[in-house]
C-alpha positions in Angstrom: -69.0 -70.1 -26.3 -66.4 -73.1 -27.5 -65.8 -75.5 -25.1 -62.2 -77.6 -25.7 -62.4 -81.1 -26.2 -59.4 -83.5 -25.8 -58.6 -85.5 -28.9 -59.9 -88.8 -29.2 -57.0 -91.2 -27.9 -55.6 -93.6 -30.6 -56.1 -96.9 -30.1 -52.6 -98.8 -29.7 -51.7 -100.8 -32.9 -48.3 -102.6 -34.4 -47.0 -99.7 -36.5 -46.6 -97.2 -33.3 -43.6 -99.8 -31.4 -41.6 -98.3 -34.3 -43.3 -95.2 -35.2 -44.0 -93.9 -31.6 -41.6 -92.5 -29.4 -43.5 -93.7 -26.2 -42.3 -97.4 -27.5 -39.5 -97.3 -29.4 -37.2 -97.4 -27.1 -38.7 -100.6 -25.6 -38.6 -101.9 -29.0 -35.3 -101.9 -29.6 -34.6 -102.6 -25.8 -36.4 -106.0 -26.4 -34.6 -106.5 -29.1 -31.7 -106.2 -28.2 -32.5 -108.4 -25.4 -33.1 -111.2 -28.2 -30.0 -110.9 -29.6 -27.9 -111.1 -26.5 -29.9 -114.4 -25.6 -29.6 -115.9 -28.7 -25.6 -114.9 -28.9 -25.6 -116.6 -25.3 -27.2 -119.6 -26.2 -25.6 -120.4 -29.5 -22.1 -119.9 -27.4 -23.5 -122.4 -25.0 -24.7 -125.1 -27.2 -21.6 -124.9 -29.6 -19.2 -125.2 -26.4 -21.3 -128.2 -25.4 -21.4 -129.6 -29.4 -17.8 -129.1 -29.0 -17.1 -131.2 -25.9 -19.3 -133.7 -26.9 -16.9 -134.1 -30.1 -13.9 -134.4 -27.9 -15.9 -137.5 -25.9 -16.7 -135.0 -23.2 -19.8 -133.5 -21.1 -20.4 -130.4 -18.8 -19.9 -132.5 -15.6 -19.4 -130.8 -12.1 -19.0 -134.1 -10.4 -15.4 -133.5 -10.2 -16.0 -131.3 -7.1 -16.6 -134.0 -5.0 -13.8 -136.1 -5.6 -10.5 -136.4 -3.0 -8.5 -133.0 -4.1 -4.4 -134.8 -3.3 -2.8 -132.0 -3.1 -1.7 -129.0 0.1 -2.7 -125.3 0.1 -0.1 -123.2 2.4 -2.0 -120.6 3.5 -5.5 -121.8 5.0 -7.9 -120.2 7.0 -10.1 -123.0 7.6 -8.8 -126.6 8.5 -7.8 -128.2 5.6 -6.1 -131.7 4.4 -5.0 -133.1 1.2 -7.2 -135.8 1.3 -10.7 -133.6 1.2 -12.6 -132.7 -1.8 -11.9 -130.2 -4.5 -15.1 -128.2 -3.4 -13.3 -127.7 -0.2 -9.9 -126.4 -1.6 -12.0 -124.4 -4.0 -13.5 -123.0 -1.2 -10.1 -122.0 0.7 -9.4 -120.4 -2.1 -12.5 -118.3 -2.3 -11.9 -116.9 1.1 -7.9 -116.7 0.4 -9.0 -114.7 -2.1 -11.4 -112.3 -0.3 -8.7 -112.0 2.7 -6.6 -110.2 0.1 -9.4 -108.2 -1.7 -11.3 -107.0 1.9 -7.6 -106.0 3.7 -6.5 -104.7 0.5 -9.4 -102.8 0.0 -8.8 -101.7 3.1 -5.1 -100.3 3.6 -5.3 -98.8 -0.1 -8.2 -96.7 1.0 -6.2 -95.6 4.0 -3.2 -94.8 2.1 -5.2 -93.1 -1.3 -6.9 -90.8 1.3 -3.8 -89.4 3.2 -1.6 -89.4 0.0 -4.2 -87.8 -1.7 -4.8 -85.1 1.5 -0.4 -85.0 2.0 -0.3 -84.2 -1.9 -2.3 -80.4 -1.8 -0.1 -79.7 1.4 1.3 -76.2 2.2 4.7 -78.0 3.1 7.0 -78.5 -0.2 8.7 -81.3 0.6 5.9 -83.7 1.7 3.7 -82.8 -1.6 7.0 -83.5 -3.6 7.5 -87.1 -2.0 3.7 -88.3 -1.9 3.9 -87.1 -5.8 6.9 -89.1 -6.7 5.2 -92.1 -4.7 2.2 -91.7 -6.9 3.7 -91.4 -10.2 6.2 -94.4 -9.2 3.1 -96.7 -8.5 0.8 -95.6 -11.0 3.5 -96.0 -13.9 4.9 -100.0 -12.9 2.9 -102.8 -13.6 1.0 -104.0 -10.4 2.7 -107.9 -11.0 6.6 -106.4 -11.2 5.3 -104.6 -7.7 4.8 -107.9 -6.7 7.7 -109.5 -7.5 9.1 -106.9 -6.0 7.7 -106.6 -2.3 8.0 -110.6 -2.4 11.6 -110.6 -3.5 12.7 -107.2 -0.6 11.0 -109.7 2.0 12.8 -112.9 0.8 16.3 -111.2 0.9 15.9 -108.2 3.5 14.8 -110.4 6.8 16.3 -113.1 8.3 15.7 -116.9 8.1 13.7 -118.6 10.4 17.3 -120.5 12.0 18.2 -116.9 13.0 15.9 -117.1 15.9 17.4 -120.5 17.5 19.5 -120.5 20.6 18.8 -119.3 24.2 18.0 -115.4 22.7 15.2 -116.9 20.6 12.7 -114.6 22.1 14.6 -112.0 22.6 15.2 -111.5 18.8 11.6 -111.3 18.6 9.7 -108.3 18.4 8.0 -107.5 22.1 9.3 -111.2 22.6 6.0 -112.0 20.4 6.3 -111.1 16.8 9.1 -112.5 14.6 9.6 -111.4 11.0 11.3 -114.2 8.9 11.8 -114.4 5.0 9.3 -117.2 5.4 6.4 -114.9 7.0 5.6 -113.3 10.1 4.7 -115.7 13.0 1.8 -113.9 15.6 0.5 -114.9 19.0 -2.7 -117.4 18.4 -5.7 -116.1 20.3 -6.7 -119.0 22.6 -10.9 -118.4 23.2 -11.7 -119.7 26.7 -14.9 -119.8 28.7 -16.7 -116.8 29.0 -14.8 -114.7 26.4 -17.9 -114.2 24.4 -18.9 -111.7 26.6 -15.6 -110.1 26.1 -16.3 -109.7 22.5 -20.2 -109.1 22.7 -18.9 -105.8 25.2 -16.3 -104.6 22.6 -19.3 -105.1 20.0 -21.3 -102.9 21.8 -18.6 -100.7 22.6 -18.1 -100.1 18.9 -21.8 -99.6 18.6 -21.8 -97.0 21.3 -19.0 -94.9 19.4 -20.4 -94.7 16.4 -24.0 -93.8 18.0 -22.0 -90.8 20.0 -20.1 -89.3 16.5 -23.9 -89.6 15.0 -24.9 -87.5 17.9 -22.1 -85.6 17.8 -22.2 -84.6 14.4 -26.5 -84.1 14.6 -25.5 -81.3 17.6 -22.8 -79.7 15.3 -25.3 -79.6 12.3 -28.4 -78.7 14.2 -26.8 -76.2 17.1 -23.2 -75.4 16.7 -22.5 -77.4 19.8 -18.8 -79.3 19.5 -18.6 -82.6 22.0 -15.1 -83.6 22.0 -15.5 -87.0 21.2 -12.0 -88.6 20.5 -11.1 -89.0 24.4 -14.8 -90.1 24.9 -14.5 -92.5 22.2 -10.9 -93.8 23.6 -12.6 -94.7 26.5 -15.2 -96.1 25.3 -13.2 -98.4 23.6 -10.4 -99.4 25.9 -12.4 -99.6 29.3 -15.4 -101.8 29.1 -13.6 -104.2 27.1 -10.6 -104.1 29.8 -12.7 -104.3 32.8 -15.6 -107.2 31.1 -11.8 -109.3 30.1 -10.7 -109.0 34.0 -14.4 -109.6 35.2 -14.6 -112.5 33.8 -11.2 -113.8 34.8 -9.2 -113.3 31.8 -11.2 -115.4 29.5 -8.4 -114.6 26.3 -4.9 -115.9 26.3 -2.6 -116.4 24.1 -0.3 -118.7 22.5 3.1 -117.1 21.2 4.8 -118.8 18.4 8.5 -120.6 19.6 11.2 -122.0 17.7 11.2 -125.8 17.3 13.8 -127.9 15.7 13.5 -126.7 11.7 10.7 -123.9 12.6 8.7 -121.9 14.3 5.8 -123.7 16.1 2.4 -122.8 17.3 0.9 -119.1 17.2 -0.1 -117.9 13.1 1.9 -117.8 10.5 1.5 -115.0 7.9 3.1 -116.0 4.7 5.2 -114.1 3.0 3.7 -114.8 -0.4 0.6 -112.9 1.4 1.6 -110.3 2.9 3.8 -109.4 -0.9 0.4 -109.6 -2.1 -1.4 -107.4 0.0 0.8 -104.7 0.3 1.8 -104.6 -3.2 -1.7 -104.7 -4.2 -3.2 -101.7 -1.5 0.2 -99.2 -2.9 -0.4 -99.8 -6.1 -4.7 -99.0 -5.6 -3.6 -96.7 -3.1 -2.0 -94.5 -6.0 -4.3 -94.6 -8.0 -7.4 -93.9 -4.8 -5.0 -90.7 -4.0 -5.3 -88.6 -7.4 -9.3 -89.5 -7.0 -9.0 -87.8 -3.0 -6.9 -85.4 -4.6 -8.9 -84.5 -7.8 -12.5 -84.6 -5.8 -10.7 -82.1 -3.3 -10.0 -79.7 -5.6 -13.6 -79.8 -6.9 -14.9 -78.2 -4.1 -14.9 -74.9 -4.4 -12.1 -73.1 -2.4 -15.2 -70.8 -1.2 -16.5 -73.3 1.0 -13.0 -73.5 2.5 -12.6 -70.1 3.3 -16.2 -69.5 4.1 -15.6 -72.2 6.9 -12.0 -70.5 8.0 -14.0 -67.2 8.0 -16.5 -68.9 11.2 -12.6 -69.8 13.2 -12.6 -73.4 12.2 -9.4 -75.0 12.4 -8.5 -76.6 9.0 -8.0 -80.1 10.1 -11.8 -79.6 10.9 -12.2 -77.8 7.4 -10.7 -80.5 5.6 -12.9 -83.2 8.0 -16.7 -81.3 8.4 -16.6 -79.2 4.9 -14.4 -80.3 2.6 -14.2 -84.2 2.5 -18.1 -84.7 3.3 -18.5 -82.9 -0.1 -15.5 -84.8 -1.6 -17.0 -87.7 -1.3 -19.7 -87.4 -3.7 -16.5 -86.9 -6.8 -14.8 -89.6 -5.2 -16.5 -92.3 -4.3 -17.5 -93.1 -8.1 -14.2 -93.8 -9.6 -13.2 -95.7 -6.0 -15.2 -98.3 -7.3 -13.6 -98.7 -10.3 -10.4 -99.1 -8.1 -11.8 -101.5 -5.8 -13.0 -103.8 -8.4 -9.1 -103.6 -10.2 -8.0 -104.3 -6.5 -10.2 -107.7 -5.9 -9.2 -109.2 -10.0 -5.9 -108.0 -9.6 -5.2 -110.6 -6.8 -5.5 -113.7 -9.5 -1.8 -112.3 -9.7 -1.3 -114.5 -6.9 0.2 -117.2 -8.2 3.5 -115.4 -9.2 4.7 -115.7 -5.5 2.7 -119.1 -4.9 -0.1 -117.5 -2.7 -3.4 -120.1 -3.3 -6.4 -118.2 -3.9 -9.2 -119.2 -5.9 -7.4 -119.1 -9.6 -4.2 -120.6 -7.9 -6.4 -124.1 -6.5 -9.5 -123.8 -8.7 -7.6 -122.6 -12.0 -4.7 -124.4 -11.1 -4.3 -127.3 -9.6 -7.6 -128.5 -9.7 -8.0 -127.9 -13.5 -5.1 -129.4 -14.2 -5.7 -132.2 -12.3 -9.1 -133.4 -13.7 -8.9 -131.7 -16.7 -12.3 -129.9 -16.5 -11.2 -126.4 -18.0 -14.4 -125.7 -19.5 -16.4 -126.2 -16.0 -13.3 -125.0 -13.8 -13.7 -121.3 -15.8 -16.9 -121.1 -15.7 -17.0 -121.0 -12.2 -13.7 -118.7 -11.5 -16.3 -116.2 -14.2 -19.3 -116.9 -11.5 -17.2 -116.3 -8.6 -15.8 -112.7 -10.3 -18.9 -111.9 -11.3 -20.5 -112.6 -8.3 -17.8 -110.6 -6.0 -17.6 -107.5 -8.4 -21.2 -107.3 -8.4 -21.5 -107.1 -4.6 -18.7 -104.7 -4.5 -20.4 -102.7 -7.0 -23.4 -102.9 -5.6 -22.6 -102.2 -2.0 -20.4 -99.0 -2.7 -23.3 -97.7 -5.2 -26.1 -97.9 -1.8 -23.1 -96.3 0.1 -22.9 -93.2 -3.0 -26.6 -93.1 -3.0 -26.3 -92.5 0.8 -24.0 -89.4 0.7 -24.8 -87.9 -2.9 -26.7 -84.4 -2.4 -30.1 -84.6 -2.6 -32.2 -81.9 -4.0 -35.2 -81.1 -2.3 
């Protein structure tokens, strides 16, 4: 009787990194690796050869020197006479204000556009398709223009609102819209109103632990809790009653008209607020032929599988259709959210300061340090489309289907 013997095992030399498939690929891997570093590093040092031929260094002192100049929008304190670290940093969040709401509002308005446009009713699937192809087919910066220039010519000027009817022009005697911005009530944080917001923290925590269960008793027993009036309550009534509790910890101040403008409350630019909503239509376009593409991937037998059980469809379209959606959509989202966030260095073309308009602006032009100035607007970028990226990627991984 044979017995079977494994072959002896080869002992590892040079020749098999190229020759063996089991290494190969590492090979060339590391090789490529090589190449990319050395392309990196000869960039580097002929940049610096350069500079030092023009009688300059890589120097990132200019940072902390006195900045001279105003940034309109702010939303942290802010003077002409701090550092250019500090204006770069108003920038930074100016510029994440826009990406975050924008982000935001176009996801909002991609999903129902993209839900309206396979709609049974005609007309609506007609006007969110001309809405779409409108958007997707004008460049993002004439959209801009646009918004900015409809604000700037459509509402009144801030001397409209002067006289004894002042308020009463104002919307809820609160808001007023000028071609200048929109001027809010201030929230005025007194004693004792951190326990208002720790409540309404916790109140959001409790509404999102009750659709968990909600959705576990669906899933596991077929049970349905009505959860939108528990939810309501949930968030309106501890809140109310911890705010009177305490004796009305919150106040606010409203804006008023002084002598050339309005005084006190917040002012929302206009160059903003062009920005933002310019920015979320023009993703949201684009967002809505994902929703609407990633819908119509899922087969129209899950859809009438669920209609066949008595299943409304606005819960088809919410607990069968989307939650499957989502793994088709979600990818190409990203994509959209990262055009969203670099799209906003378009900022300057209505004067709203972000991070190119005081970092690659003003502040380069100032000191002259274009080299160092760029390389940190490509850090920031980098930095902010890699968390976006990598965020929305633990977010896919969460809701992909996962095979047992």
């Amino acid at each position: 009787m044979s017995t079977l013997s494994e072959p002896p095992k080869q002992s590892f030399h040079m020749g098999m990194l190229l020759n063996d498939t089991r290494y190969r690929g590492y090979t060339f891997q590391f090789i490529a690796l090589l190449a990319l570093v050395a392309l990196f590093g000869w960039m580097v040092s002929n940049a610096v050869a350069n500079l030092a031929a023009l009688g300059q260094d890589i120097n990132f002192g200019f940072l902390s020197d006195q900045a001279g100049y105003d940034i309109n929008q702010q939303i942290i304190p802010y003077e002409s006479t701090d550092t250019h670290m500090r204006a770069a940093f108003v920038g930074v969040l100016n510029t994440l204000l826009v990406a975050v709401l924008g982000c935001i509002l176009a996801t909002i308005v991609g999903v129902v556009v993209g839900v309206l446009r396979l709609s049974n009713n005609w007309l609506i699937a007609r006007l969110m398709s001309v809405y779409v192809e409108i958007f997707r087919n004008v460049p993002v910066l004439i959209w801009i223009l646009i918004v900015f220039n409809v604000m700037a010519n459509a509402l009144p000027s801030p001397s409209t609102f002067r006289g004894d009817d002042a308020t009463a022009s104002m919307l809820l005697g609160a808001f007023a819209f000028t071609n200048s911005g929109v001027y809010l009530p201030l929230p005025l944080w007194l004693e004792g109103s951190i326990v208002v917001v720790g409540v309404f923290v916790v109140s959001l925590i409790a509404i999102w632990a009750l659709r968990r269960y909600a959705r576990h008793l669906l899933y596991s027993e077929g049970r349905v809790i009505p959860t939108l009036p528990i939810g309501l309550a949930l968030f309106v009534v501890p809140t109310l009653l911890a705010f009177f509790i305490m004796g009305r910890p919150i106040a606010l101040e409203y804006p008023e008209m002084g002598r050339f403008n309005f005084q006190n409350g917040i002012q929302v630019r206009g160059s903003f607020i062009a920005l933002w909503l310019a920015l979320s239509l023009y993703t949201g376009a684009f967002i809505a032929e994902n929703v609407r593409g990633a819908i119509q991937a899922v087969s129209k037998g899950q859809t009438e599988a669920a209609a066949s059980l008595g299943l409304r469809p606005g819960r088809i379209m919410s607990l069968v259709v989307l939650p499957q959606a989502l793994r088709v959509m979600i990818p190409p989202n990203i994509s959209q959210y990262l055009n969203l966030t670099k799209n906003s260095s378009l900022a300057a073309a209505v004067g709203y300061m972000d991070i190119t308009g005081t970092l690659g602006g003003v502040t380069l032009n100032q000191t002259g340090r274009s080299f160092e100035a760029i390389l940190l607007l490509m850090a920031f970028y980098l930095a902010i489309s890699l968390a976006i990226s990598g965020i929305m990627n633990l977010y896919n991984n969460s809701v992909k289907l996962k095979e047992r």
